[in-house]
N, C-alpha and C positions, 0 to 999 in steps of 0.2 A: 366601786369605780366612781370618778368624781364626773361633774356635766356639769360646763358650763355656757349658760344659754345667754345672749347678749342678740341684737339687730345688725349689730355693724363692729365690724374691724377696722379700725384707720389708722395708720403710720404716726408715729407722734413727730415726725420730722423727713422730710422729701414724700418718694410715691411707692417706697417698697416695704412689706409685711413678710416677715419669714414666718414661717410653721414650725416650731418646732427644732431638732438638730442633727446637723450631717447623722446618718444609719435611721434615721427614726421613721415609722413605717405610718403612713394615715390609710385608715379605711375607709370608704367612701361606700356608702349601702347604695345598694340597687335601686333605680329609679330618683337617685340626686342629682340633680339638674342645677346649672348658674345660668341666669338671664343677666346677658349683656351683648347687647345689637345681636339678637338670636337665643335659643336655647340648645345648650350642651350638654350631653349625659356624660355622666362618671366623670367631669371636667376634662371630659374630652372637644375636639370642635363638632360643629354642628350635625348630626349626622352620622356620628361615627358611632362605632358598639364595642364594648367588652369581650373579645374573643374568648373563648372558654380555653383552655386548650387538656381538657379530657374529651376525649377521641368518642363520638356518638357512633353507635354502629347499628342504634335499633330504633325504631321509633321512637319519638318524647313529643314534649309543648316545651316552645320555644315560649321565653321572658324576653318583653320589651329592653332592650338597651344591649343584648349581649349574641353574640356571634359563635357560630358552631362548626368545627370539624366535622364534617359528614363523612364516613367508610363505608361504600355502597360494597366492597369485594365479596362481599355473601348473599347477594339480593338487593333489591328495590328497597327503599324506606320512605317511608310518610310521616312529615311532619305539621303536629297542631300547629297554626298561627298565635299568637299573644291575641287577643282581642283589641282591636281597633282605635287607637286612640289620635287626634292630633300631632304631631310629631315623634309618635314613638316610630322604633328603628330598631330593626332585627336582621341581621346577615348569616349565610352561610358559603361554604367554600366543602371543595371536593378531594377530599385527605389523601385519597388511593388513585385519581384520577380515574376514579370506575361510573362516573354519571353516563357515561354512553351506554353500557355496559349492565350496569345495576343505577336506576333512576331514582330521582329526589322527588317524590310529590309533596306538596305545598297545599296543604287542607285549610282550607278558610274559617274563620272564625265566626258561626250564625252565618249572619248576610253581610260580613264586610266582604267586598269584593278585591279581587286583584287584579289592576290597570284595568280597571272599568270594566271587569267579568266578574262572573259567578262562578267560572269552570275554575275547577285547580289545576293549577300550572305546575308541567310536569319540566324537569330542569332535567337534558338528556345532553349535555356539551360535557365531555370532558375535560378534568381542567380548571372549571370555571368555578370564581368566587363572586357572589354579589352580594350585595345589600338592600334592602326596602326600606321605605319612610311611608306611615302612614300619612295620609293627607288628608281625604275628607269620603263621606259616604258616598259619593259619587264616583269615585275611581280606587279609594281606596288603597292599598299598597301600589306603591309604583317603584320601583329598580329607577336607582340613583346610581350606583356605582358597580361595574363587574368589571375582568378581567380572567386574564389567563393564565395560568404557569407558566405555560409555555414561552410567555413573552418575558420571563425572567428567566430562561433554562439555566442549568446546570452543565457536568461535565454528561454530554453524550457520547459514545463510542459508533463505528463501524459496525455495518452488518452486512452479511454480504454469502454467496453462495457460486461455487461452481470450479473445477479440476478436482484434482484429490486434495482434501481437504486436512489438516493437521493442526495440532496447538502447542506451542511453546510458550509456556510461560501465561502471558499475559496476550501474547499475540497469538494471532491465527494467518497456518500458510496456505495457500492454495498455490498446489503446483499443475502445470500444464505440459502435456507429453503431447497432445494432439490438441487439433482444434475446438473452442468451445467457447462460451461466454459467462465471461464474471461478473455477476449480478449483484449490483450493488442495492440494497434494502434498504437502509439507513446511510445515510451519510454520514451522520457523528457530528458535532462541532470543535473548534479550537480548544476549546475546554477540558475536553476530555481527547479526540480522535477524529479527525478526518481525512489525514495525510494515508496512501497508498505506495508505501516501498515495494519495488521493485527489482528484477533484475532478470534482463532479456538477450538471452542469446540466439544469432542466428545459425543457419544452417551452415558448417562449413563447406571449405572448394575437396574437390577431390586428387589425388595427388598425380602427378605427370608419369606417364606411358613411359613404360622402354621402348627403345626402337629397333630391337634383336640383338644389340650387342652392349648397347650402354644402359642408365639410369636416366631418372627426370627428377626435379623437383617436387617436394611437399606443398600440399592443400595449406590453403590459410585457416587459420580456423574463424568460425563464425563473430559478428560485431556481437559485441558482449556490454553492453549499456545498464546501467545498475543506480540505484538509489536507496538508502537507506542510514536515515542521521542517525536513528535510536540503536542501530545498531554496534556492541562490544563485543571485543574490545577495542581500545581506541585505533590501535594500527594491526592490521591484515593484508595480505596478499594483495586483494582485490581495491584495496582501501583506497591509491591513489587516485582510481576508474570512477569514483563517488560521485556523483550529481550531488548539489549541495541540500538538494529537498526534493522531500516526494512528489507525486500529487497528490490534488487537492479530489474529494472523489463527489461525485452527486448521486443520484440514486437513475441509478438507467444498466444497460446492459452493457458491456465492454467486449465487444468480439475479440478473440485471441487467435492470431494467426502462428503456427509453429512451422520456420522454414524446414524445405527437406536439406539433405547435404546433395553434393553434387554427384552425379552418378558418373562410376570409374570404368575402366575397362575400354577405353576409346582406344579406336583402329591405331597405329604405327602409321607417323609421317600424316596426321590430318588432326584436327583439333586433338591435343593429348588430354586435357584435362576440363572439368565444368567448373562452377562459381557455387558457391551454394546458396537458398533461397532466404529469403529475408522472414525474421520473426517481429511479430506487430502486438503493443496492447497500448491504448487510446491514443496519444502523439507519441511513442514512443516506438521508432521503426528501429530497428539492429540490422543491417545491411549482412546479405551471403561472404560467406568467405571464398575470397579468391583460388581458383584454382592452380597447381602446380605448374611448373616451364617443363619442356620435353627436349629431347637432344635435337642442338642446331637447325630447326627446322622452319621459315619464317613464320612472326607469328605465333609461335610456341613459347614464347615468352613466359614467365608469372603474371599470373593475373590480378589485377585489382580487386579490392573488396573491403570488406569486414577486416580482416587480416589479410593482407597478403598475402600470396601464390609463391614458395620459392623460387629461386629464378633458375634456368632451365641449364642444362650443363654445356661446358663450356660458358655460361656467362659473366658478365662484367655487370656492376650495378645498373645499368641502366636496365636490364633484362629480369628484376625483381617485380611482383608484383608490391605494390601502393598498400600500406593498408591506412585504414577510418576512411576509408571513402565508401559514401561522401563524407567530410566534414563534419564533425561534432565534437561537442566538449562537453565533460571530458571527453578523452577520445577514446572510439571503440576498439581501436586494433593498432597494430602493428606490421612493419614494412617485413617481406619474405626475405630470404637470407640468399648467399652467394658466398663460392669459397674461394681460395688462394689456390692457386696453381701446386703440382703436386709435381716438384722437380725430379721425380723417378720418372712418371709417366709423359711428362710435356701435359697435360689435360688438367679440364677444372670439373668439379665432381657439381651433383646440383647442391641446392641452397635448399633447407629448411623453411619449411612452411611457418609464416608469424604466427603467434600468439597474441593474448587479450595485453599481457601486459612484459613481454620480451618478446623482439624482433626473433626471425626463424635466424639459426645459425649455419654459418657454413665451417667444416672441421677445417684445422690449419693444415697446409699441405706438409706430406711430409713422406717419409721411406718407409719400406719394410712390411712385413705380413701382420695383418689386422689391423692397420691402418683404417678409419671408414673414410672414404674420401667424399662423402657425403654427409651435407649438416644435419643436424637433430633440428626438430620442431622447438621453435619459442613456446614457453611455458605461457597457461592462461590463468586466467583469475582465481586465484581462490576464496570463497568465502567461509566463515564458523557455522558449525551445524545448526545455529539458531534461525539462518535462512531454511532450513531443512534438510534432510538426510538422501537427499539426492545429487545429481553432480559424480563425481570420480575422486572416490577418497585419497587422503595423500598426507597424514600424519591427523592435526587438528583440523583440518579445510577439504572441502567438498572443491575440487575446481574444475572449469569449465571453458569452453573456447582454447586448447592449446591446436598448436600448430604441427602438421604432420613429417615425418623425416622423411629425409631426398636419399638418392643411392649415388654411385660414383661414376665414373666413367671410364673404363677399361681398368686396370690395375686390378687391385682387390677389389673383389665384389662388395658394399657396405651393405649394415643395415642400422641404418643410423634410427634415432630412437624418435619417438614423436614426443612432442613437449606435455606439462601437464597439462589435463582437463580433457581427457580423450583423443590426444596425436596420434593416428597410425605410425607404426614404424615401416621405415623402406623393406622391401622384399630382398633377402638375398637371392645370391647366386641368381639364374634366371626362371624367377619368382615373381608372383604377383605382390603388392602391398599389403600393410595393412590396415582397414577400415576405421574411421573414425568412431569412436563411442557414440551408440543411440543416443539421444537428447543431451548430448554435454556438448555441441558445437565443435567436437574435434577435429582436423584437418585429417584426408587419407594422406595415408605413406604412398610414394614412387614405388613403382615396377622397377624390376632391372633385369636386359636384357630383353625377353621375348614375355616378361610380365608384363603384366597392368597396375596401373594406378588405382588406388581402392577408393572405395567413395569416401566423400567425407560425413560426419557424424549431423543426424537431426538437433533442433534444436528443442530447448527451453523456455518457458515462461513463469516465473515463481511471483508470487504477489503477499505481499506481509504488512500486516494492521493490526495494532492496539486494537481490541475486544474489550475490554475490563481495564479498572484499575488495581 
């Protein structure tokens, strides 16, 4: 190997000196320093050190000039110092983030001190990288530079605890049939995860009383409020009802409120039918589904809600319940239904309880035996089992919030159907209804005759997050 030793290098024209040519590699031995307005190791700036990057996981002696991965995840470690010189400079950093956990002691060299002590300084932050410079026998190593990981993070994910819990994929669902609270542990960052899809259905209404000889309108089914961008495939049932982003989640507790449906079976000729109750997780409320109309009776109208309340028989639209009330967007529901006149009978049959995302129907009027003169329930939302395997299956889609069917008014008795996502169907003959689905927000089916209106169906709460990539 040749050496060639010279005092100085100078440019034989302007101020620049190359080394050497593009690929070519210089080695600079340990402890080479350039003095110019300061001194720098390994022609690095002033201060700084050679990071090693072989992973230390047991004790050693650190060399002035050069910087260590420390892996405490198996225990504690102790490292010798370099012995004390002048501007020497040694750093270390924390590879597993286990210095809380398993600690760094810093053993001094003789009597050089560290920041003006004799004790060794035990390094217990997680996280954390610094660096020393020695300076003089009097203080000795002093911390120039530290810092955090943490303040350059990564992609973080969600963590989180509470209903029944399940794993699709990448994400995690927690569903909620009753009351409780979703605990959130981590929040995640944009990076990786902190968005909280959603999808919350209220209680629905219960469906309208017979009054001894005719039918009433269907229950609305529950407000059905849903968010989920990550969610495929690109169009689904439920897809139009989307909120365009989740929330954003912190680390606290989320109480979950799950509405009841409305309770059936009310006296003939006094309130026919109830509302059902509202389901809650952080700002997001889903309002009851309105209760069914009952025959001619003032006040027996369809009620407002979540979905709409069919409207009660003999009615004309004005006698529908309202639904997304109150107000929201997307919107939660759908208006109850009302039918055409049925020119055999002179009479109008009830209306169909709404649905999340089809108003309740009223059947066309018309002649003859098995006619239902009463509408079927509007269909509710459906989503793909990657929300989870709960809800009311219905080919690919779990759905939720449909609307309850109404019965007729003299003629043929109906039993008109309740829409998807847990609709009771009307009761024939003189029959009670049929009950909404537990936790899918289904609307009850109408009494007819000397039946009752069934309740309608409790609701839902499902919550779905990125865990992993």
């Amino acid at each position: 190997m040749s050496e060639v030793k010279v005092n100085k290098i100078s440019p034989r024209s302007g101020t620049t000196v190359t080394l050497g040519d593009s690929g070519d590699t210089f080695t600079i031995p340990s402890g080479a320093t350039i003095n110019n307005q300061g001194t720098a190791t390994n022609f690095g700036p002033t201060g700084s050190v050679s990071w090693q990057t072989t992973v230390k996981s047991a004790g050693f002696t650190a060399v002035a000039g050069e910087g260590y991965f420390v892996d405490t995840t198996s225990g504690g470690i102790s490292v010798n110092l370099p012995a004390g010189t002048a501007g020497a400079v040694v750093g270390f950093s924390d590879y597993a983030q286990t210095f809380d956990t398993g600690n760094l002691t810093l053993v001094q060299n003789g009597s050089d001190k560290v920041g003006g002590t004799t004790v060794n300084p035990v390094i217990t932050t997680e996280g954390i990288a610094i660096t020393l410079v020695f300076v003089d026998s009097t203080k000795g190593w002093i911390v120039t530079d530290s810092g955090l990981q943490s303040e350059a993070p990564g992609a973080q994910y969600m963590a989180a605890s509470g209903g029944t819990e399940t794993t699709c994929g990448d994400f995690k669902i927690h569903t909620f049939t009753g009351p409780g609270t979703f605990c959130v542990s981590a929040a995640g960052n944009a990076a990786g995860n902190n968005q909280m899809e959603y999808a919350v259905v209220a209680g629905a209404g219960s469906g309208g009383n017979g009054d001894g000889t005719h039918g009433g309108g269907g229950g609305g089914g529950g407000g059905f409020r849903f968010a989920s961008p990550s969610l495929a495939p690109v169009t689904y049932p439920a897809k139009p009802l989307a909120a365009p982003a989740g929330l954003t989640a912190t680390v606290q507790g989320y109480p979950i409120v799950i509405g009841a449906g409305g309770a059936g079976g009310n006296t003939p000729g006094s309130n026919y039918s109830n509302n059902g109750s509202n389901s809650v997780f952080s700002t997001i409320t889903s309002a009851g589904g309105g209760g069914g109309g009952g025959e001619v009776f003032p006040g027996d109208s369809g009620k407002d809600g979540g979905s709409g309340g069919g409207g009660q028989v003999d009615a004309r639209a004005p006698d529908v319940g309202a639904g997304n009330v109150p107000s929201v967007s997307p919107a939660q529901g759908t208006p109850g239904g009302f039918t055409a006149n049925n020119p055999t009978c002179g009479y109008i049959g009830g209306g169909g309880g709404g649905g999340a995302i089809q108003a309740g129907q009223g059947a066309p009027g018309g002649s003859g035996p098995g006619n239902a003169f009463g509408g079927p329930g509007g269909d509710g939302a459906g989503l793909p089992t990657a929300f989870g395997s709960n809800g009311v299956p219905c080919g690919s889609f779990r759905y939720y919030a449909g609307g309850g069917g109404a019965s007729s008014r003299g003629c043929v008795p109906s039993n008109a159907t309740g829409g998807k996502g847990g609709g009771g169907a009307a009761g024939p003959g003189s029959s009670n209804g049929v009950a909404g689905t537990t936790n899918s927000g289904g609307g009850g089916g109408s009494g007819y005759g000397s039946g009752a209106g069934a309740a309608g169906g409790s609701g839902i709460v499902i919550i779905r997050y990125k865990f992993q990539n």
